[in-house]
C-alpha positions in Angstrom: -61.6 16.3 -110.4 -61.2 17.3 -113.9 -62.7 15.0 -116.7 -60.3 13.4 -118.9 -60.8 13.9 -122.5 -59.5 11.6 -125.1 -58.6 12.7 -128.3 -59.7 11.4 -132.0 -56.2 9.7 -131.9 -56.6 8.1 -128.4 -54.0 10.4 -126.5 -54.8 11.3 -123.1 -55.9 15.3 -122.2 -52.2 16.9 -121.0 -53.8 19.4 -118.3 -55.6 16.1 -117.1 -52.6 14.6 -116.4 -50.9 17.1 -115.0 -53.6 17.7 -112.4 -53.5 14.2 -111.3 -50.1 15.5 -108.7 -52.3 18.1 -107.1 -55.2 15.8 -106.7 -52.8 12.9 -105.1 -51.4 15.7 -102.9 -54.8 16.9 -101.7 -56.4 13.3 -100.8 -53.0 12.6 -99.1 -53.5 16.0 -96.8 -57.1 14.3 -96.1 -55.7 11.2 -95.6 -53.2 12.3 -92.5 -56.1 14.1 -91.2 -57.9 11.6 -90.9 -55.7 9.3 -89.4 -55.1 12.4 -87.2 -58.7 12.4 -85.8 -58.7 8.7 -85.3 -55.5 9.1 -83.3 -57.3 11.8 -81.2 -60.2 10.0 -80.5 -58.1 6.8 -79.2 -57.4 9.5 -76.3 -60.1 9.6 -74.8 -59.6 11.7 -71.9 -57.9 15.1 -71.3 -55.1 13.2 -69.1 -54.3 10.9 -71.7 -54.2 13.7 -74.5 -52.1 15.8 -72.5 -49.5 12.8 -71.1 -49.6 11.5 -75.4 -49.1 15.1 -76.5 -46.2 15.9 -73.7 -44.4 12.2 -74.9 -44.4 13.7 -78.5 -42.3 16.5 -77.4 -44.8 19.3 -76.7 -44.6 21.6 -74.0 -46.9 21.3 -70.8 -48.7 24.4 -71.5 -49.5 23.8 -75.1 -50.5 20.4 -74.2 -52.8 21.0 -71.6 -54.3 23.8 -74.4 -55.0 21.0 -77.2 -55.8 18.4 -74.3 -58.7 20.2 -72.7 -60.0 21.7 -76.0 -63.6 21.5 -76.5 -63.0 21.4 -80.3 -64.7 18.3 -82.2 -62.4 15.8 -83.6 -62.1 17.0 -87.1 -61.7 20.4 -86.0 -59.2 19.3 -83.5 -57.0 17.0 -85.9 -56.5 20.3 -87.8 -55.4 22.6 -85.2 -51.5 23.7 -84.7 -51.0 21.5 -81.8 -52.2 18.3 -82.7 -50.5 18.8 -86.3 -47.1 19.8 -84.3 -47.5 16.5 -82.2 -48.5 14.2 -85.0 -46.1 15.6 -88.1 -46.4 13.5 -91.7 -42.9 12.6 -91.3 -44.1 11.2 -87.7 -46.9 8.8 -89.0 -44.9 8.0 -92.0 -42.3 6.3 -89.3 -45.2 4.6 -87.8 -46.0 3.4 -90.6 -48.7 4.5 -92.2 -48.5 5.3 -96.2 -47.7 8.4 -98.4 -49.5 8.7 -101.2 -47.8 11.5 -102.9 -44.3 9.4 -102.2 -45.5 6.3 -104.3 -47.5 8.8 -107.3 -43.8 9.9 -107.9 -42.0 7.6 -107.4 -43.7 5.9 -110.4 -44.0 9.0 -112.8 -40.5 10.1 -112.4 -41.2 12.5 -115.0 -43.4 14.9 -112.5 
């Protein structure tokens, strides 16, 4: 993160300011991933990824290719099929929160 400088007269560093949106947006992208590898380790086993991936819409070969992965978790919460299984919009509708939602909805300006 950049530094933000404050002026003789108190005002705030504009390019400071204006990074703030791309830092929001990056912690939220590591946010979801996260909550992405916690999701995947919840399934333990191959059968239960693969039965999980097939009930979020995912065809039977490509979830018995992300099921029986021998990927790590982080690695794995990264990949194309768990990220087509488990879209933002997804986890957003189960609830969990968007960062970069709330950072503009209260600087309309952005």
């Amino acid at each position: 993160m950049k530094r933000i400088e404050v002026s003789a007269r108190g005002w705030l560093n504009y390019y400071g300011m204006a990074d703030m949106k791309t830092n929001i947006a990056a912690l939220n992208g590591w946010l979801y991933r996260r909550v992405r590898t916690c999701i995947w380790k919840q399934w333990k086993l191959p059968r239960t990824r693969k039965r999980k991936l097939m009930g979020l819409g995912l065809p039977e070969w490509a979830a018995c290719e992300g099921a029986y992965s021998r990927k790590a978790y982080w690695r794995m919460a990264n990949t194309g099929v768990v990220k087509t299984a488990l879209t933002k919009e997804r986890l957003i509708r189960w609830g969990f929160y968007d960062l970069a939602a709330a950072y503009q909805s209260v600087h309309v300006n952005c």
